[in-house]
TORMIVO-827880 format. One record per residue: residue in one letter; x, y, z of N, C-alpha, C in turn. Coordinates in steps of 0.2 Angstrom, whole numbers, padded with zeros to 4 digits, always signed. Atoms other than C-alpha are relative to their C-alpha. Layout:
aXYZXYZXYZ ...
//
This chain:
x-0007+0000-0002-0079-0124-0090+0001+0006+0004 x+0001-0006-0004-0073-0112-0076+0005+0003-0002 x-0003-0005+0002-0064-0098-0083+0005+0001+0006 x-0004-0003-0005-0058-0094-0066+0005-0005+0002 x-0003+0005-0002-0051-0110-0062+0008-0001-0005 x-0007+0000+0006-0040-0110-0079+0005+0008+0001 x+0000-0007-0003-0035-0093-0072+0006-0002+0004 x-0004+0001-0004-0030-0098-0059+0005-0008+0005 x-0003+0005-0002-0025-0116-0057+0009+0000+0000 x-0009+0001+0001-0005-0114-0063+0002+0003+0007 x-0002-0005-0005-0002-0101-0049-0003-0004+0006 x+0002+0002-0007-0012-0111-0034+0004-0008+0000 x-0005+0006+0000-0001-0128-0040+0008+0002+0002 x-0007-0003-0001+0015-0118-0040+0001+0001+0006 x+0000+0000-0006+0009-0113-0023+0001-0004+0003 x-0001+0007-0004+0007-0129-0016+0004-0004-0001 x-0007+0005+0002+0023-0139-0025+0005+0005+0007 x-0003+0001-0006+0031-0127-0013-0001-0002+0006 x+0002+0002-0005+0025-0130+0002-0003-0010-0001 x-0001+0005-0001+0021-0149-0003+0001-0005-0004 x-0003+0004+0006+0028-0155-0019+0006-0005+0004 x-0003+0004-0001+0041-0171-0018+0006+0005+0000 x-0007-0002+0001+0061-0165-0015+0004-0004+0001 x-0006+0003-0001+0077-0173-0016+0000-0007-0006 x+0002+0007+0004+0071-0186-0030+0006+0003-0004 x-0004-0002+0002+0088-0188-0041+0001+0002-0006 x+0001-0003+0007+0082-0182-0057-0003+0008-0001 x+0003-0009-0001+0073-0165-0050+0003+0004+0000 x-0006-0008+0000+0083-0147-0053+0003-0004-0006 x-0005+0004+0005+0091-0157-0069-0001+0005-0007 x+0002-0005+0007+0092-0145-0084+0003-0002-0006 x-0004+0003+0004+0103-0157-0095-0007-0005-0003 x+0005+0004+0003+0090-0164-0107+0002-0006+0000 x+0000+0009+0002+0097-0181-0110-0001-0004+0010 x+0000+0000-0005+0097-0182-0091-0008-0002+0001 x+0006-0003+0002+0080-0177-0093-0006-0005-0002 x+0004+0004+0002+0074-0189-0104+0000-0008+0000 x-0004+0006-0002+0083-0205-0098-0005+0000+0008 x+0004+0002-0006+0074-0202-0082-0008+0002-0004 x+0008+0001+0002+0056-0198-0092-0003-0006-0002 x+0001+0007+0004+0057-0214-0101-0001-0005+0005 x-0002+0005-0005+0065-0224-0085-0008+0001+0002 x+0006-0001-0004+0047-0217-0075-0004-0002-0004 x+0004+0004+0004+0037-0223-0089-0003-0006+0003 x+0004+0007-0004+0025-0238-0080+0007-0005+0003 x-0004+0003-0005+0040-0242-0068+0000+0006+0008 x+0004-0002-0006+0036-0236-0049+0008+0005+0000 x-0006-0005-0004+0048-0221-0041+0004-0002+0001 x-0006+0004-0004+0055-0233-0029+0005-0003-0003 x-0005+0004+0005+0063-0244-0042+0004+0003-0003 x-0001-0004+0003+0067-0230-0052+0006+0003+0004 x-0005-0004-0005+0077-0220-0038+0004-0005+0001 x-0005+0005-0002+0088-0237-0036+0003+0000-0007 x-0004+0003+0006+0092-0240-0056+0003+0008-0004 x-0002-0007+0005+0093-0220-0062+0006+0001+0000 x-0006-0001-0002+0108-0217-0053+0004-0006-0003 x-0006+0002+0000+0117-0231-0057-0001+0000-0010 x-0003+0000+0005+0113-0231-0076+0003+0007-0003 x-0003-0005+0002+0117-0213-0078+0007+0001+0002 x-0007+0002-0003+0132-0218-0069+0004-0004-0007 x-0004+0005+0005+0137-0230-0082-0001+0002-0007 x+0001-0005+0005+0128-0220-0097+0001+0008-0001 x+0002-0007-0003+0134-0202-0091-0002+0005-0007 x+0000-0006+0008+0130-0193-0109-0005-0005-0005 x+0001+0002+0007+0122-0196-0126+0005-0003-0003 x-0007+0003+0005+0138-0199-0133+0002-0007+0003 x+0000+0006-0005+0141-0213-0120-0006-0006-0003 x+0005+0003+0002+0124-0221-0123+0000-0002-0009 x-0002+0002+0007+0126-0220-0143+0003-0006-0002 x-0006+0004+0001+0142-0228-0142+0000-0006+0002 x+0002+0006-0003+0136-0244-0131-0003-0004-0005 x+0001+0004+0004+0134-0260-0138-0009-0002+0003 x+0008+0003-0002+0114-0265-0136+0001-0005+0005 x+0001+0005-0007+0115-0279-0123+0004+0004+0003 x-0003-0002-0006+0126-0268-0114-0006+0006+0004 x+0004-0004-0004+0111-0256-0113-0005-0006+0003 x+0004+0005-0001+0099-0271-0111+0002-0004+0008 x-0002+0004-0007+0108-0279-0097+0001+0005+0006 x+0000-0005-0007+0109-0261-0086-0009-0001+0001 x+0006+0002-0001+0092-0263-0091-0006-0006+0004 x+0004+0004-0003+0087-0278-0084-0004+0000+0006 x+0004+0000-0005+0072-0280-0073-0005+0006+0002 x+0004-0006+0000+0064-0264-0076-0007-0002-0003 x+0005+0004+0005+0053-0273-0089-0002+0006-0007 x-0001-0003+0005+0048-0266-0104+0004+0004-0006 x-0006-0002+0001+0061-0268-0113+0002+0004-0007 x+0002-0002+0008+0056-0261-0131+0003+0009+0004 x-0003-0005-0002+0061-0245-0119+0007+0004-0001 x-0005+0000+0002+0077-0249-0118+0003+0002-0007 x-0002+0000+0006+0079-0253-0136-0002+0007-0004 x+0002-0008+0003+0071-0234-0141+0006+0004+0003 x-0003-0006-0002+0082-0225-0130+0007-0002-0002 x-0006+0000+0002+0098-0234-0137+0002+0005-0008 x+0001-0003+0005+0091-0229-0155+0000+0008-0001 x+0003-0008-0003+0085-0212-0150+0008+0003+0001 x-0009-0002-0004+0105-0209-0141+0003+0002-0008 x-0005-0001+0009+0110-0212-0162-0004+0003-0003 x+0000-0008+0005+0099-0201-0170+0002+0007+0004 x-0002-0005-0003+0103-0188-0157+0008+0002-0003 x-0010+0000+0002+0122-0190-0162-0001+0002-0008 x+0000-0004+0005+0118-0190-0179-0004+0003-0006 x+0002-0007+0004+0105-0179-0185-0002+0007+0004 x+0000-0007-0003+0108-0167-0171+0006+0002+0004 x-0008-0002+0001+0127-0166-0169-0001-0003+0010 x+0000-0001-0007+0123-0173-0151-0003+0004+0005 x+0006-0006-0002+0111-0161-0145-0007-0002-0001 x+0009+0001+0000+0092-0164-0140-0001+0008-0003 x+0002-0004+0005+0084-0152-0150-0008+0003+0005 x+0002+0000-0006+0074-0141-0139-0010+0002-0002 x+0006+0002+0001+0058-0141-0150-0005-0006+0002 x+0005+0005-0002+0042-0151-0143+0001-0004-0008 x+0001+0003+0009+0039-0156-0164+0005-0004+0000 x-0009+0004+0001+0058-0161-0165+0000-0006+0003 x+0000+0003-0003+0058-0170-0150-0005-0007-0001 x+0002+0007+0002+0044-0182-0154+0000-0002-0006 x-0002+0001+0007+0052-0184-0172+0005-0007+0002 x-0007+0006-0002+0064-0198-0161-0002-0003+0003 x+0005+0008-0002+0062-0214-0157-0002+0001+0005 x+0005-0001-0008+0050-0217-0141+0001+0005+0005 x+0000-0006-0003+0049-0202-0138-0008+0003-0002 x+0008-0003+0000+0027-0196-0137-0001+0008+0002 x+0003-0008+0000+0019-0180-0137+0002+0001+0007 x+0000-0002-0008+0018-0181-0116+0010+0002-0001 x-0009+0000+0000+0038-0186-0116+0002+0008-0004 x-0005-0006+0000+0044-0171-0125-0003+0006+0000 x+0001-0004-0005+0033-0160-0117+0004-0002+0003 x-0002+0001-0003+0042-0164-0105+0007+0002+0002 x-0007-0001+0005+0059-0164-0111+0000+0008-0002 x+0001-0006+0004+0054-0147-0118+0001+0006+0006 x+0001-0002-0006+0047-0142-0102+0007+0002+0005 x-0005+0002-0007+0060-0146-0089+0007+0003-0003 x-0006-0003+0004+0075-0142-0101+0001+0005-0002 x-0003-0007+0003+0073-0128-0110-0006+0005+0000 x+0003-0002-0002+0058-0120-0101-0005+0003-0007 x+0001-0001+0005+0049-0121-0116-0010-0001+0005 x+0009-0001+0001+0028-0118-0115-0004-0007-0003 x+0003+0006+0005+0023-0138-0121-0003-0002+0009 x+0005+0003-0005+0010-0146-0110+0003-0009+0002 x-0001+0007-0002+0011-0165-0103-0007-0001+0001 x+0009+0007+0000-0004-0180-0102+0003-0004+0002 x-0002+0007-0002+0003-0193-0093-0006-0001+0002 x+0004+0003-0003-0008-0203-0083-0003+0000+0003 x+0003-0005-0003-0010-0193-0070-0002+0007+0000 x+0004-0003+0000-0013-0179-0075-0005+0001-0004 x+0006+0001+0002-0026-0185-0086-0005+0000+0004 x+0006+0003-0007-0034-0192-0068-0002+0009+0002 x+0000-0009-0003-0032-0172-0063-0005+0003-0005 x+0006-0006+0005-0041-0163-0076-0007-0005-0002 x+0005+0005+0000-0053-0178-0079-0007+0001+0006 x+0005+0000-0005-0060-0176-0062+0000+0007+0001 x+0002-0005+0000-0058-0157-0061-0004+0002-0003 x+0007-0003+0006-0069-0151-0076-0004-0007-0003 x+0008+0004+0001-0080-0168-0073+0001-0002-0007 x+0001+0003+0008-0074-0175-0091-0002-0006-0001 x+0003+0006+0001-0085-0190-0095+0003-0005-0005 x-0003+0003+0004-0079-0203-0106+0007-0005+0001 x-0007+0004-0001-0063-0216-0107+0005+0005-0003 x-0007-0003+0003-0046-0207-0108+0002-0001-0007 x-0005+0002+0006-0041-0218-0122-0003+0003-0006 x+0005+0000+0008-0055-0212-0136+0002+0006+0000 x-0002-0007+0003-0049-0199-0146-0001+0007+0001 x+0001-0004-0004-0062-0187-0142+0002+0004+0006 x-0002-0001-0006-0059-0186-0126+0009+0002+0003 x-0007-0003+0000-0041-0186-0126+0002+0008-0004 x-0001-0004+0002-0041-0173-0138-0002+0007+0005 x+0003-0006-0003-0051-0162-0125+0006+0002+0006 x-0005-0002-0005-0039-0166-0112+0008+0004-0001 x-0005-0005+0001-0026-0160-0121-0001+0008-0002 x+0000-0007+0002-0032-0144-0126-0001+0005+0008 x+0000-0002-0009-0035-0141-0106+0008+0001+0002 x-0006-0001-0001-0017-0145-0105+0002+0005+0000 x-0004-0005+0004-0011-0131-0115-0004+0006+0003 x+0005-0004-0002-0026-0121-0108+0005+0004+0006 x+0000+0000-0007-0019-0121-0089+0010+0001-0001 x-0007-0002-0004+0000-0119-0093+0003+0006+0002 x-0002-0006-0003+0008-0104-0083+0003+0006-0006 x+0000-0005+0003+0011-0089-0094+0008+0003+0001 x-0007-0002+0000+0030-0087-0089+0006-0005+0001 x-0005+0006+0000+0042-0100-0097+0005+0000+0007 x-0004+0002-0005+0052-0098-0081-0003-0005+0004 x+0004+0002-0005+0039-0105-0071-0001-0009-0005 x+0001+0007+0002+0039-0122-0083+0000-0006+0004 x-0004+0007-0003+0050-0134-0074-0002-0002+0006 x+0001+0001-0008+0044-0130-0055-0010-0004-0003 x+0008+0001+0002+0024-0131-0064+0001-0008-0002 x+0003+0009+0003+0026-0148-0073+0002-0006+0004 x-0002+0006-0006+0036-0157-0058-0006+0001+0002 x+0009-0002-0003+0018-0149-0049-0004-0003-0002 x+0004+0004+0002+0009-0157-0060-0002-0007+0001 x-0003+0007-0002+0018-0175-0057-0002-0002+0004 x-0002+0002-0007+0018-0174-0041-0006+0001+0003 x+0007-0001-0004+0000-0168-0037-0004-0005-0002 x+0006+0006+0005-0008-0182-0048+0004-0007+0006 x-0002+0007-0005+0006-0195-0039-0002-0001+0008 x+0001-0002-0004+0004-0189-0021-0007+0003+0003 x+0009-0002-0001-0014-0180-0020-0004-0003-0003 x+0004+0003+0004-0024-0184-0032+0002-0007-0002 x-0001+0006+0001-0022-0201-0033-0006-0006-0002 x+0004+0005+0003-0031-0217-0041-0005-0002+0005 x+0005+0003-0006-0039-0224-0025+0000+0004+0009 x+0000-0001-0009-0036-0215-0009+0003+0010-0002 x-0002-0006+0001-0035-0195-0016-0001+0003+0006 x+0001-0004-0004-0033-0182-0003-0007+0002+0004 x+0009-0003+0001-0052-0174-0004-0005-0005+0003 x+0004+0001-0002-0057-0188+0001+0003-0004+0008 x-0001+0002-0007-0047-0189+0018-0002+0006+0005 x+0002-0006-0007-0050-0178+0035+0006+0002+0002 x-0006-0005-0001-0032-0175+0036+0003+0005-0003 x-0003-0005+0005-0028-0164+0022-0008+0002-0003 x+0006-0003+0004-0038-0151+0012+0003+0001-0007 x-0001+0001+0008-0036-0153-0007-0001+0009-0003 x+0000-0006+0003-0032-0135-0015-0005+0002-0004 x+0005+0001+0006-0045-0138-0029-0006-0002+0003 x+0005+0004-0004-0059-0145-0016-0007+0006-0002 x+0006-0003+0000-0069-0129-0020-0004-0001-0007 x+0003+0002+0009-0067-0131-0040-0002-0005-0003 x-0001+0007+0004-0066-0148-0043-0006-0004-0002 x+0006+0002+0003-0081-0154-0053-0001-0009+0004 x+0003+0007-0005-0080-0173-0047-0001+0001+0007 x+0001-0001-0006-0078-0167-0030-0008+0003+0002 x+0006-0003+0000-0091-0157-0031-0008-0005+0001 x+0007+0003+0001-0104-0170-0039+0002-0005+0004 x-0001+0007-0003-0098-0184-0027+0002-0005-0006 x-0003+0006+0006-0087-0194-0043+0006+0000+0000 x-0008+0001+0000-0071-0192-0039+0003-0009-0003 x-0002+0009-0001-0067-0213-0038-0003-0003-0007 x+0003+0003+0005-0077-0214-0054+0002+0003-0007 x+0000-0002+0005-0069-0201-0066+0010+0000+0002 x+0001+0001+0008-0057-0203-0076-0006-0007-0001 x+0002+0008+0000-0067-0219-0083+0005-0001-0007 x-0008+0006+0003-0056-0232-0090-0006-0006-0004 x+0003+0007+0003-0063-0246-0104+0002-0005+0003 x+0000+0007-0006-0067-0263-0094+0005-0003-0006 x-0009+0004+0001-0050-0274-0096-0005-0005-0002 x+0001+0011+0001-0054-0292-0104+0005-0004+0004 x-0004+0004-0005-0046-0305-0091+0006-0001-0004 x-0003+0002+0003-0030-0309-0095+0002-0007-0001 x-0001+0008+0002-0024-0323-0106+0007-0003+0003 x-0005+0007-0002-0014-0338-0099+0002-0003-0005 x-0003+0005+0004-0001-0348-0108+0008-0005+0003 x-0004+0003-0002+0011-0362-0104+0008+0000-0005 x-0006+0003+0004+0030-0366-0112+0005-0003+0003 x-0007+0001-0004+0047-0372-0108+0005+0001-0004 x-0008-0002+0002+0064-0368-0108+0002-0004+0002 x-0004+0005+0000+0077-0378-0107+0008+0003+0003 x-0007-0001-0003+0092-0376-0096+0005-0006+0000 x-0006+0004+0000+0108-0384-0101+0006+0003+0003 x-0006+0000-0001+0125-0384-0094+0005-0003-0003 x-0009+0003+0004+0143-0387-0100+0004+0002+0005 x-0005-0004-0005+0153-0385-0087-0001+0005+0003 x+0002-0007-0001+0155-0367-0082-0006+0004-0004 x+0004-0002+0008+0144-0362-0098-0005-0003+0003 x+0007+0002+0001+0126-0362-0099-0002+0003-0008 x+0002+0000+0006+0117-0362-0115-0007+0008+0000 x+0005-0003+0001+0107-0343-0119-0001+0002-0008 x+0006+0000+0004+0095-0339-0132-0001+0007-0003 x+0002-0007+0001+0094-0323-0140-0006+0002-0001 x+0006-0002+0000+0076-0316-0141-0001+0004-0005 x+0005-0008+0003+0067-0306-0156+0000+0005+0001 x-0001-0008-0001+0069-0289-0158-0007+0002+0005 x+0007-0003-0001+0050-0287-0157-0005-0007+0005 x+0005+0004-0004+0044-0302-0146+0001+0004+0007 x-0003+0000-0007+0044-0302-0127+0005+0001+0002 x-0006-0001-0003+0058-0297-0117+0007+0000-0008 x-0005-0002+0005+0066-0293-0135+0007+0003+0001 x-0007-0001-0001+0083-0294-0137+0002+0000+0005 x-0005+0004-0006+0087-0301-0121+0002-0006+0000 x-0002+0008-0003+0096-0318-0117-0004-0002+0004 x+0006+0004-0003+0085-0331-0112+0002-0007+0001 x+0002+0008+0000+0084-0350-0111-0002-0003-0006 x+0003+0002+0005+0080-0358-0126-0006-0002+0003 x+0005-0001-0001+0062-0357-0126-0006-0004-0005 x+0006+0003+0004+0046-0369-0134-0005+0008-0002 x+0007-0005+0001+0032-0359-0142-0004+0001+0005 x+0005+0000-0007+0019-0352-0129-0006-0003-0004 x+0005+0004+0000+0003-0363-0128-0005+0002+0003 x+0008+0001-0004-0015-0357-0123+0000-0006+0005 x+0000+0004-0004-0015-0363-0106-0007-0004+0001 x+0007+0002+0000-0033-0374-0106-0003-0002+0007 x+0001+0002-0007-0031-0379-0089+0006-0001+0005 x-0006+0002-0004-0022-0386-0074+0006-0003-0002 x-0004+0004+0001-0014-0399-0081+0007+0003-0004 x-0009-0004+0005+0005-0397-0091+0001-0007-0005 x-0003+0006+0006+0010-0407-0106+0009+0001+0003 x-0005+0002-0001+0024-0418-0103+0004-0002-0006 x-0005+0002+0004+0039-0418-0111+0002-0007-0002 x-0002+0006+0000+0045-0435-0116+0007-0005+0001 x-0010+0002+0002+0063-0435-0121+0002+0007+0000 x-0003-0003+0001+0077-0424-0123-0003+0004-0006 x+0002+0000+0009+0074-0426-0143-0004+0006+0000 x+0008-0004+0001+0056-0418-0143+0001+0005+0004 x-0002-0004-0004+0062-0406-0129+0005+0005-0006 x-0005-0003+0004+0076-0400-0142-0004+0004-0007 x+0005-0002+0007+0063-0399-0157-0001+0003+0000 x+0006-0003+0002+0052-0390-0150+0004+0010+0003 x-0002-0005-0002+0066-0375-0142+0006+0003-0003 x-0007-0003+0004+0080-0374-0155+0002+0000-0007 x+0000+0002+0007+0084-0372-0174+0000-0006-0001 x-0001+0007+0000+0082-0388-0182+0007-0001-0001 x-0005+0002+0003+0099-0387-0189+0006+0000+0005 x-0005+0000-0007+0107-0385-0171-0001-0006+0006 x+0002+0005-0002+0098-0401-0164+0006-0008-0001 x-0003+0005+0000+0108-0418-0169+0003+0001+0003 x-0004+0001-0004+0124-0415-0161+0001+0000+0008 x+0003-0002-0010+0116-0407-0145-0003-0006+0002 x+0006+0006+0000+0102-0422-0144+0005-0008+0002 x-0003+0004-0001+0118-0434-0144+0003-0001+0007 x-0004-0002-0001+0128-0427-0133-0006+0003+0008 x+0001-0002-0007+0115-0421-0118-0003-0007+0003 x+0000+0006-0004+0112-0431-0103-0005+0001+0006 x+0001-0004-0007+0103-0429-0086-0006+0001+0000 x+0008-0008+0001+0084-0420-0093-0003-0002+0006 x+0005+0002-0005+0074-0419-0077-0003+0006+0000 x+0005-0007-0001+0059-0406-0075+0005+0002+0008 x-0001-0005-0006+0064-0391-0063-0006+0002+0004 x+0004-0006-0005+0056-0376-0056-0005-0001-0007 x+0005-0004+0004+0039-0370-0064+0002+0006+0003 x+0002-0009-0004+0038-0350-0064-0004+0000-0004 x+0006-0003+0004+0023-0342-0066+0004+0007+0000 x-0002-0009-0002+0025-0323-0071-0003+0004-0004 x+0007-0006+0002+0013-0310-0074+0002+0006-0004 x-0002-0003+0002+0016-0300-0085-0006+0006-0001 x+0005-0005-0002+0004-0282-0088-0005-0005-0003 x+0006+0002+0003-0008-0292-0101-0001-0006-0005 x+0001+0008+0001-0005-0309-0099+0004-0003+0004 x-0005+0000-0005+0003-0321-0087+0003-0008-0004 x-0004+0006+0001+0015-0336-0092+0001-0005+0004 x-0001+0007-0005+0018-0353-0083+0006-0001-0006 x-0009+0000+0006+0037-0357-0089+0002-0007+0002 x-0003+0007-0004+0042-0377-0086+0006+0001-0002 x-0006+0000+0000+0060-0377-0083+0003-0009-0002 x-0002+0008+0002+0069-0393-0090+0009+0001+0002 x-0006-0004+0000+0088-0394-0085+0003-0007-0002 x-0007+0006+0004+0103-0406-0094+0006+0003+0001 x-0008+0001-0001+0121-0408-0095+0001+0000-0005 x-0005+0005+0007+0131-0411-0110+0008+0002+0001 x-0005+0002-0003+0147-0414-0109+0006+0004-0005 x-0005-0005+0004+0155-0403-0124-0007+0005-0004 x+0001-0007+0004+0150-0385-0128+0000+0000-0007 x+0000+0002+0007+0146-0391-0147-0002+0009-0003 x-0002-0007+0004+0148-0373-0158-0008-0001-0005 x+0008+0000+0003+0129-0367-0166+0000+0004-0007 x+0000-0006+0008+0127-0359-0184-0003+0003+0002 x+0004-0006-0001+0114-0347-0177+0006+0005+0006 x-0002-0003-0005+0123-0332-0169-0005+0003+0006 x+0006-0001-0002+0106-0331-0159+0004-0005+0007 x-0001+0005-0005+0114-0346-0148+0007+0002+0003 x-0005-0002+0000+0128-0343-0138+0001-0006+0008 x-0002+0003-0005+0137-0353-0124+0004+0007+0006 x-0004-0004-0004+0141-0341-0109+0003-0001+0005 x-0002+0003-0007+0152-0345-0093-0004+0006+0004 x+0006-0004-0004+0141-0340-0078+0004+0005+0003 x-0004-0006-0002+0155-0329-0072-0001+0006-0003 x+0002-0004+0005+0149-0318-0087-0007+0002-0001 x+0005+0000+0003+0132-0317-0086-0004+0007+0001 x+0001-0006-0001+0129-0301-0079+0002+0005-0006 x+0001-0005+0006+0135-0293-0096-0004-0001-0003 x+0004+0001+0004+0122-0299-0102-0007+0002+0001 x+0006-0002-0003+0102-0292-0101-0004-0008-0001 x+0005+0003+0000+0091-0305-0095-0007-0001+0004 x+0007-0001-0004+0072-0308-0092+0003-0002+0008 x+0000-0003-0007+0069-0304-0073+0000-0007+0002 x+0001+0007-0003+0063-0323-0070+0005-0004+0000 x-0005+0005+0002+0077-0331-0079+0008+0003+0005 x-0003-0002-0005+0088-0319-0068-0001-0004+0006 x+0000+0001-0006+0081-0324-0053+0000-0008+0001 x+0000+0006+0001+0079-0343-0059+0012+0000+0002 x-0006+0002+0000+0098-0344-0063+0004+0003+0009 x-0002-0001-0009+0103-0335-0044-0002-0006+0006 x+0003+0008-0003+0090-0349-0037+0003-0003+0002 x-0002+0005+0003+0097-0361-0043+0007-0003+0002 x-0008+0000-0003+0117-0356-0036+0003-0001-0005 x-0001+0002+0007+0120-0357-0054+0009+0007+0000 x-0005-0005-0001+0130-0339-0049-0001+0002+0004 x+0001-0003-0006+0135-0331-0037-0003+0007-0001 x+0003-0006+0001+0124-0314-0034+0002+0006-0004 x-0002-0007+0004+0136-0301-0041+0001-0002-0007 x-0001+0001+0007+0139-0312-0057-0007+0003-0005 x+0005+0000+0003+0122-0304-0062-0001+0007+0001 x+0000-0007+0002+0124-0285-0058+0005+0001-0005 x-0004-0005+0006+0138-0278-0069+0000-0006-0006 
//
């Protein structure tokens, strides 16, 4: 391990974030922690670009902790739609209510503290710690795993304990020695992993730029850059078919409240069949309404509906990919003629004028717009 490099890497990062670190992004200079970790969470496996469109408008609509506490879950759930991930959402409403009351409202500017709350990990409050109250806590996100990985040539897959633990003790090794310098160092970190250092097309190894680290950097050096970090080989992902069922009443559509802990938990949905190991090409066909009802709704919500719909015809298929697995969705759509009242509060009849208060999966968003079901804004607020 180079002594000199741990020496000196904090001081030659800080140099380069000036002269070529990211500026102007809307959560950079931000010293209000809930600010702070509303945009740490938001950047969590969601790209910049997306990220700089939805930050602004939720902190616009959540401007505080106390704000966000106070909100009704789908109210957070539906700013959040289409970010994906939604168990995010669900942590940072949680997280908003232990803040309010086991800490009067106040993020707490311990790293310890910090990951004592809901989805909130070691990196995140580093982070949080970091950037708010210039506190000495390291970060490990993803990138700069890739950064120290291929600087001191670490062998091994990120995810095994060992080896994680080694990176973190580098973390802590390489941070600058004057909490003032926190905030400017840990963006520098970010931003050298997203921008230089990168998964497939790093700096070092272009002719238009010269990489700061080109003289230290152990993969560069042995010719391994493209090969370190190493990552455990992905098993293909599994395929599965289902359907949902879109009825109307009128202005009213029929949505489906989702599982805390399933898929797109606690979003509105379509009533939905069980998913089916896809075996192949083919699709199993529905036969009836009946069996279409059976297989997507309480039993004890079926007879009256099953009377009373009309119309069933197959729709759209959507495929949709998800990180580690991908779904084939057959759409089925009806009619019925009266908004018959459900004993599950799980079911709800919405007018499509409303639906926008509501968080729904991204597909079944873009299905119901499709479709002319609503007009485009009935789906942002």
């Amino acid at each position: 391990m180079s002594k000199t490099l741990i020496n000196t890497f904090s001081k030659k990062l800080l140099t380069w974030h000036g002269a070529s670190g990211r500026s102007g992004l809307p959560w950079q200079g931000n010293r209000d922690p809930y600010a702070v970790w509303v945009s740490e969470i938001m950047l969590q496996q969601t790209q910049v670009a997306t990220v700089l469109e939805r930050y602004p408008r939720f902190m616009k609509r959540f401007p505080t902790v106390k704000k966000l506490a106070a909100a009704d879950i789908d109210e957070v759930l539906a700013e959040w739609a289409g970010l994906g991930y939604y168990s995010r959402a669900r942590n940072l409403h949680a997280c908003a209510k232990q803040v309010m009351h086991d800490f009067s409202g106040k993020f707490p500017n311990d790293p310890l503290l910090l990951e004592q709350l809901k989805g909130i990990g070691r990196s995140t409050a580093g982070a949080i710690a970091a950037f708010a109250f210039h506190e000495r806590a390291p970060i490990l996100d993803a990138n700069v795993k890739r950064i120290l990985a291929r600087l001191f040539a670490i062998e091994g897959a990120v995810q095994d304990k060992a080896v994680n633990d080694r990176l973190w003790k580098l973390a802590q090794e390489l941070l600058p020695n004057q909490p003032k310098d926190m905030p400017v160092y840990t963006q520098a970190l970010m931003d050298f992993g997203a921008t230089w250092c990168t998964a497939r097309k790093p700096v070092c190894m272009s002719t238009e730029k010269k990489c700061l680290f080109a003289k230290d950097c152990q993969a560069n050096l042995s010719n391994q850059v493209l090969a370190l970090p190493q990552k455990t080989v992905k098993a293909k992902s599994p395929e599965f078919d289902c359907d949902m069922l879109l009825i109307r009443s009128g202005n009213f559509v029929l949505l489906q409240k989702r599982p805390s802990k399933a898929i797109w938990g606690g979003l509105w949905s379509l009533p939905e069949s069980p998913w089916r190991p896809r075996p192949g090409k083919g699709y199993h066909t529905v036969q009836d309404s009946k069996e279409l009802l059976a297989i997507t709704l309480p039993e004890e919500n079926i007879a009256g509906l099953a009377k009373s719909i009309r119309g069933l015809k197959s729709g759209n298929q959507i495929k949709h990919i998800f990180t580690h697995r991908r779904l084939w969705i057959q759409i089925w759509e009806a009619n019925t003629s009266k908004a018959l009242a459900f004993f599950s509060p799980n079911l709800k009849w919405v007018p499509l004028a409303q639906l926008g208060r509501y968080g729904l999966p991204q597909p079944i968003k873009v299905l119901l717009q499709g479709l002319s079901l609503v007009r485009g804004d009935d789906l942002k607020n």
